[in-house]
PLY file of the C-alpha trace (Angstrom):
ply
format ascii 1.0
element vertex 346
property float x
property float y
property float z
element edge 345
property int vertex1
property int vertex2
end_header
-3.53 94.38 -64.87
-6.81 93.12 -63.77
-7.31 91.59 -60.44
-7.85 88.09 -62.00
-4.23 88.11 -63.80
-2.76 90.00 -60.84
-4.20 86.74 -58.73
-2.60 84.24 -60.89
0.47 85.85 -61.71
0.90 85.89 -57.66
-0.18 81.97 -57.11
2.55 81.41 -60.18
4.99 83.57 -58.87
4.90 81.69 -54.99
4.69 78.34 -57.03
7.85 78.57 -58.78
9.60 79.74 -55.76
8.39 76.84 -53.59
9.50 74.29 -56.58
13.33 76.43 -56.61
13.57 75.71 -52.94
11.78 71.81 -53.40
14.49 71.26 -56.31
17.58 72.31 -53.84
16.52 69.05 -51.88
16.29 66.96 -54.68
19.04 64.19 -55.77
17.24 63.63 -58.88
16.66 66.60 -60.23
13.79 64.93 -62.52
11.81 64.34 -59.67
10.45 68.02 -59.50
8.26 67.77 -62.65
6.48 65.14 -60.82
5.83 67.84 -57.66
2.63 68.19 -55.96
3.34 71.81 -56.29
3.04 71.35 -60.38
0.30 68.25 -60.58
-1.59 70.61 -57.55
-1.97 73.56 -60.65
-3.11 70.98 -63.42
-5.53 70.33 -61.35
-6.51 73.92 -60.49
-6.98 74.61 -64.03
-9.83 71.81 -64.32
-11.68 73.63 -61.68
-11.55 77.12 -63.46
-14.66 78.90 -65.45
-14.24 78.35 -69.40
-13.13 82.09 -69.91
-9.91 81.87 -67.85
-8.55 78.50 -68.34
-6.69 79.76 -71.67
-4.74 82.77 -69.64
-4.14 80.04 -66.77
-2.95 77.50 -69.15
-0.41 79.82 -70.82
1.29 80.91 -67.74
1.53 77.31 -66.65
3.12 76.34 -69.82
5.51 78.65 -68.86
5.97 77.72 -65.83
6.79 73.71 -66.54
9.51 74.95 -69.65
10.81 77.36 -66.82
11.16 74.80 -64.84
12.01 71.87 -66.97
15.45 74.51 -68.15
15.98 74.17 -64.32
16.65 70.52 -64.55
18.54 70.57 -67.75
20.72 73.20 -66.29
21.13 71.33 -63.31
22.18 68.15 -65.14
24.83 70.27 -66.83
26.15 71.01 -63.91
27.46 66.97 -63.30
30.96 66.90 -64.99
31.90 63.17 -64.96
35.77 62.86 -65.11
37.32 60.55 -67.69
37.87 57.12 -65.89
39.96 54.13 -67.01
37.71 51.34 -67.17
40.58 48.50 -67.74
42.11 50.06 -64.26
40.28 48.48 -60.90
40.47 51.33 -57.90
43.05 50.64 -55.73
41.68 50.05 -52.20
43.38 52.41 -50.49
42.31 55.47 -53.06
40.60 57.72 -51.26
36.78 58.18 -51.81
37.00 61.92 -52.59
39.60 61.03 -55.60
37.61 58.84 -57.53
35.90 59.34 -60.41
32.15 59.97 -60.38
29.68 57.20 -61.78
26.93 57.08 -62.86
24.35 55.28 -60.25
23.81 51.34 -60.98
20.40 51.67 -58.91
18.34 50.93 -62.46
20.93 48.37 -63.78
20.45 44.80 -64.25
22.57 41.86 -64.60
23.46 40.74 -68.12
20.94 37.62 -69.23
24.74 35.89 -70.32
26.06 36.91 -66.92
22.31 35.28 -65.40
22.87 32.10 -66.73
26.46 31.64 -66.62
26.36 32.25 -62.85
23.72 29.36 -63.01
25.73 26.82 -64.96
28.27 27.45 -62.51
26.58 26.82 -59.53
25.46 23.25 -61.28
28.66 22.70 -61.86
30.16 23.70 -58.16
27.52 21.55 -57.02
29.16 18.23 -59.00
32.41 19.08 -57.07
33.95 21.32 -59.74
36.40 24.09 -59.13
35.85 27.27 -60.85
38.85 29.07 -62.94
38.76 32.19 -64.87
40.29 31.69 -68.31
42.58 35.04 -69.74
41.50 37.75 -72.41
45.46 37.54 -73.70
47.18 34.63 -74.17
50.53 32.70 -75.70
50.92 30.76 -78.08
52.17 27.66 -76.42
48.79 27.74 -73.89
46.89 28.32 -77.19
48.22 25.64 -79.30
51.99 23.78 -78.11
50.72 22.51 -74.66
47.08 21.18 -76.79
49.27 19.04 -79.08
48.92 21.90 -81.84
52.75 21.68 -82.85
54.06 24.54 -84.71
52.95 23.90 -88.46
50.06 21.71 -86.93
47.51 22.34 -90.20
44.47 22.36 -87.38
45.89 25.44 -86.43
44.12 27.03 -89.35
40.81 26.27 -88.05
41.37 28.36 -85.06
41.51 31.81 -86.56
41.41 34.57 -83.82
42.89 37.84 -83.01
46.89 38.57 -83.06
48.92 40.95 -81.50
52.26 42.30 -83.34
54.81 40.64 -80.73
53.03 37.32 -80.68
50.11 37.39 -77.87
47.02 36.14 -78.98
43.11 36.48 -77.85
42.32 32.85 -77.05
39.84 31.22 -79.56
39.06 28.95 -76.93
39.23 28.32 -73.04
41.46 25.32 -73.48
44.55 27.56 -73.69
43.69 27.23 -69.53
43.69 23.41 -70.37
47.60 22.95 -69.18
47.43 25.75 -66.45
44.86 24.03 -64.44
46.26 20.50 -64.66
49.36 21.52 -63.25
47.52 23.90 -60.51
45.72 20.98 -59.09
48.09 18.28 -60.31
48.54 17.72 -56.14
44.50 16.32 -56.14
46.15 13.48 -57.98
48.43 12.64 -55.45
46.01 12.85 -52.00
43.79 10.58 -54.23
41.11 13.29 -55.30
40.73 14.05 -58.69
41.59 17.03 -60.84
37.90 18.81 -61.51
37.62 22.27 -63.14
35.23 24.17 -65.17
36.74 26.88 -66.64
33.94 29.39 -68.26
35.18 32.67 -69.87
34.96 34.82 -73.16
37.09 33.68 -76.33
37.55 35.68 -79.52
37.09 34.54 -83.27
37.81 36.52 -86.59
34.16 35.29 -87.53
31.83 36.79 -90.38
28.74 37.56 -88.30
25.31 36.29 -88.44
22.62 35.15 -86.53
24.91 32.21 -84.88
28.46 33.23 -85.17
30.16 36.24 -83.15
33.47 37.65 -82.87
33.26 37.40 -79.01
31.43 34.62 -77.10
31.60 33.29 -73.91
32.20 29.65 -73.19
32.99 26.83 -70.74
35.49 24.13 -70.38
35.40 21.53 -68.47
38.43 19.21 -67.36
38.00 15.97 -65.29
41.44 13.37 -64.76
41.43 10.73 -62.48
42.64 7.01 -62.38
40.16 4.75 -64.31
38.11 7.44 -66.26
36.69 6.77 -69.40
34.21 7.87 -72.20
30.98 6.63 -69.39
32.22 9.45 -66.80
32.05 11.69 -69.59
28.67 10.95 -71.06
27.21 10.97 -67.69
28.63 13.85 -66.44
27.94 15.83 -69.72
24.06 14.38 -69.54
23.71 15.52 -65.51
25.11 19.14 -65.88
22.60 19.76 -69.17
19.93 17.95 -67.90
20.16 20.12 -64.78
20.71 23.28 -66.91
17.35 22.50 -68.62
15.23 21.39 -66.29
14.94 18.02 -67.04
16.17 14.70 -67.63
17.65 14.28 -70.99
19.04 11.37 -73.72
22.60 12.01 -74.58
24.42 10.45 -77.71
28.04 10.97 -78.99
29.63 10.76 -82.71
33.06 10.30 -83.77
34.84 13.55 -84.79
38.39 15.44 -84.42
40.33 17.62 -82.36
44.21 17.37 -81.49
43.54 17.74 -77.98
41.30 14.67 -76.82
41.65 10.87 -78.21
39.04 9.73 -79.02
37.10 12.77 -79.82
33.41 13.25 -80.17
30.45 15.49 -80.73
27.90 15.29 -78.22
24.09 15.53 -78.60
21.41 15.96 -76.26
17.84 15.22 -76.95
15.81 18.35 -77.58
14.24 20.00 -74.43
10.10 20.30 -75.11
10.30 23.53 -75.93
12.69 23.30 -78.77
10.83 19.82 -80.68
10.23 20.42 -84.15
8.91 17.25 -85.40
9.67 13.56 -84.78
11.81 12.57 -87.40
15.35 11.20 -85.82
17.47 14.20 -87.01
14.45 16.42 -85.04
15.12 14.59 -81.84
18.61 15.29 -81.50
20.49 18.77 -80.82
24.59 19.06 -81.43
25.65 21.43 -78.53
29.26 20.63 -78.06
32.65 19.25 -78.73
34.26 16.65 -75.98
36.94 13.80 -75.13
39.31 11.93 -73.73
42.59 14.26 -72.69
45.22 13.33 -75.55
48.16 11.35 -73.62
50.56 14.22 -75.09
48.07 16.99 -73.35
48.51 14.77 -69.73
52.85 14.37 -70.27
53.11 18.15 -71.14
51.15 19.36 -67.58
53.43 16.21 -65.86
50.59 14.28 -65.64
51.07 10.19 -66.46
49.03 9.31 -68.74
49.61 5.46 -68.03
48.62 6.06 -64.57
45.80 9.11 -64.90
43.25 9.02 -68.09
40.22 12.05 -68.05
37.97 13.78 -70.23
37.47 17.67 -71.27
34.84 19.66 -73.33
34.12 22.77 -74.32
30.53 24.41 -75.05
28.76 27.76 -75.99
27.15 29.78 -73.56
24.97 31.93 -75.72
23.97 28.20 -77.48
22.79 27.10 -74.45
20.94 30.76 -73.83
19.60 30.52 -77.10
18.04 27.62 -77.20
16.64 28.15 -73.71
14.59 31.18 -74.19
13.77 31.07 -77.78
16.25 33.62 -78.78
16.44 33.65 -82.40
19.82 36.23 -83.02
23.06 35.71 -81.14
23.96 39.03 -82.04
21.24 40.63 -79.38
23.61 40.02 -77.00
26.23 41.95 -77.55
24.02 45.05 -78.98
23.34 46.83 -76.17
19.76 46.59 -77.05
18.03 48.03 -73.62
14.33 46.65 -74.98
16.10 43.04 -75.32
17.95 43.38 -71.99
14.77 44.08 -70.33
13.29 41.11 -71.08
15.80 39.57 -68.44
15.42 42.15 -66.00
0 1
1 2
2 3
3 4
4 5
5 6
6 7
7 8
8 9
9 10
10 11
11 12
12 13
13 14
14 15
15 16
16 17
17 18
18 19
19 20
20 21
21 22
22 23
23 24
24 25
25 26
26 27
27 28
28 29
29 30
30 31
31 32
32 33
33 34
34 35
35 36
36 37
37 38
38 39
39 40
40 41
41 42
42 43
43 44
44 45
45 46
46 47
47 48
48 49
49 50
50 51
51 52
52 53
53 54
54 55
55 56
56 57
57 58
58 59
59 60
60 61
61 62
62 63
63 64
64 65
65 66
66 67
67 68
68 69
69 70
70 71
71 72
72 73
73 74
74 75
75 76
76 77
77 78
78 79
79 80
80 81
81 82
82 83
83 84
84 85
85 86
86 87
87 88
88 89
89 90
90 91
91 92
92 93
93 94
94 95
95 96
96 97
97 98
98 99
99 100
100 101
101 102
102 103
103 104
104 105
105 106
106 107
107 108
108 109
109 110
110 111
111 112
112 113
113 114
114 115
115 116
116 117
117 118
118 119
119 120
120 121
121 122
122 123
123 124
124 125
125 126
126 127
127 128
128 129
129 130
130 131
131 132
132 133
133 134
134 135
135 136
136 137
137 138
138 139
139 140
140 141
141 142
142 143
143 144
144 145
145 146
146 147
147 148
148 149
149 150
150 151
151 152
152 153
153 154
154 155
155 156
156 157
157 158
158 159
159 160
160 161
161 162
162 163
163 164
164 165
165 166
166 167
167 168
168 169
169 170
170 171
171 172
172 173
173 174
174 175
175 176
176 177
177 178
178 179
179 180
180 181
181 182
182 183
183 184
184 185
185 186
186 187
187 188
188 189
189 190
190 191
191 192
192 193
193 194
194 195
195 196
196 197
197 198
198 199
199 200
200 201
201 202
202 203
203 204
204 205
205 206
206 207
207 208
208 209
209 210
210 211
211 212
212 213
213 214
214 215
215 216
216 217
217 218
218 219
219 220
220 221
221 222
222 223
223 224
224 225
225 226
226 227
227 228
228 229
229 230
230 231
231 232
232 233
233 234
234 235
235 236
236 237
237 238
238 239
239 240
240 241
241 242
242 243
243 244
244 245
245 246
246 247
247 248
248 249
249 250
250 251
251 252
252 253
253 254
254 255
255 256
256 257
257 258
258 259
259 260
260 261
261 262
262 263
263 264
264 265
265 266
266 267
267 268
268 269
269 270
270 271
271 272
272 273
273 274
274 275
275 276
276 277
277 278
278 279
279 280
280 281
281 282
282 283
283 284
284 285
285 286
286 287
287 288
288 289
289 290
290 291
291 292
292 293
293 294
294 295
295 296
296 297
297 298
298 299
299 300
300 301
301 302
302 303
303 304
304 305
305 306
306 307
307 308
308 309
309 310
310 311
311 312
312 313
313 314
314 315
315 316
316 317
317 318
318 319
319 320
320 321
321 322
322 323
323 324
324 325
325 326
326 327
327 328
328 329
329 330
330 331
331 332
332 333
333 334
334 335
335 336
336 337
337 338
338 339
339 340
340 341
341 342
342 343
343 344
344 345
């Protein structure tokens, strides 16, 4: 071997020795292909005459795949356990008998999870409550206590997910409609009102496209009080939006039907800047969500008189609301798992 070769071989030789003992250190084992150790030998071989960059070059080559089957072997190594992910640790499980996981340090929050956090600040700011809705429900919180009676034909135009003995995945976050009323049914009586935004996921058997999912968050919203009528609703509807957005917006209603609110309505808002398409009347105005007065029959099944107490409830997209915020033209994205649209919201 010539003394050249016999000089490299050595400087290669120390190198990979000094990276074995730099990679022991190392949590993230990827972090030694970025070693001064390595970069300080590119560099080298910039520096060397013509005829023995080629030898150099080869054994370096080698050097980074030797190296580089370090860190795959390494990663190998890492045997994540099966883990429940429907079963919360108990608190008093002892660290060394949980599950490894995989480090959150490069996650993000969900752009859903972003603004849903911000509606609900807006709306803990008006003096709501917050209430989780369920993922499994009955069918008298889905339909019975909502004045669906058994046979009901609006029934039909809820069509969601059923289990064999019954249980259903709610199609909406009413079904927590009759729960809340009677959890803060004792407002009433110190002469507060009941207030509660309920905002959750809810399932539908729906043929997907660019606007309808299977699975969809939204939120509910459930005001009763004595004296409240359709102006508490428009106005409280109008603030919470016009907040969400940014700025102040028109609000109209229109007549339409659900067995849970009389009278019931659509409600419009007038389109934010960024979503104006033209001038024409039907441009102006954007359909987000249905609303209404509580249905008397809603109030006497939660104990609630309805001669005495009136209010209002609606319920609303999330991803609409998302959507139309940020120009997102797919309501699919969000459920993909796409990491180059979830880094947009990063």
């Amino acid at each position: 071997m010539s003394e050249k070769k016999q000089e490299t071989s050595e400087l290669l030789t120390k190198a990979a020795e000094t990276l074995k003992r730099e990679l022991a250190k190392l949590d993230d084992k990827r972090a030694i292909l970025r070693s001064p150790t390595l970069t300080g030998l590119c560099s080298q071989l910039r520096t060397l005459p013509q005829e023995e960059r080629a030898a150099f070059g080869k054994a370096l080559n080698d050097l980074k795949s030797e190296v580089a089957g370090w860190v795959d072997a390494s990663q190998d190594d890492v045997k994540l356990q099966p883990i429940d992910v429907t079963a919360p640790f108990d608190v008093n499980t002892p660290a060394n008998h949980k599950p490894s996981l995989l480090p959150a340090r490069d996650g993000s929050k969900h752009p859903l999870m972003v603004e849903l956090e911000y509606m609900i600040d807006i709306a803990y700011r008006m003096g709501f409550a917050i209430e989780e809705s369920r993922l499994i429900d009955d069918d008298y919180h889905m339909f019975e206590s909502l004045n669906f009676p058994e046979g009901h034909p609006a029934r039909d135009d809820y069509d969601t997910f059923m289990t064999t003995d019954g249980l259903i995945a709610p199609a909406h976050t009413s079904t927590m409609q009759n729960r809340v009323l009677k959890k803060y049914a004792g407002n009433l009586e110190s002469g507060n009102p009941i207030a509660v935004l309920v905002p959750d996921r809810v399932f539908r058997n729906e043929d997907l496209d660019v606007t309808h999912e299977h699975t969809f968050y939204q939120f509910e919203g459930v005001y009763v009080d004595k004296g409240i009528t359709v102006g508490n609703l428009i106005a409280t509807l109008q603030a919470l939006l016009s907040s969400y957005f940014g700025q102040a917006l028109k609000a109209k209603i229109q007549p339409f039907y659900f067995p849970f609110t009389e009278p019931s309505f659509e409600f419009a808002i007038e389109r934010p800047e960024s979503l104006r398409k033209g001038d024409t009347e039907a441009d102006m105005w954007l359909e987000l969500l249905g609303c209404g007065m509580i249905h008397p029959n809603v109030l006497k099944a939660a104990g609630i008189d309805p001669a005495v107490y009136t209010g209002f409830a609606w319920g609303g997209g999330i991803e609409r609301l998302v959507m139309m915020k940020y120009g997102i033209e797919d309501i699919r994205h969000f459920e993909s798992g796409k990491l180059d649209f979830m880094r947009q919201f990063s």
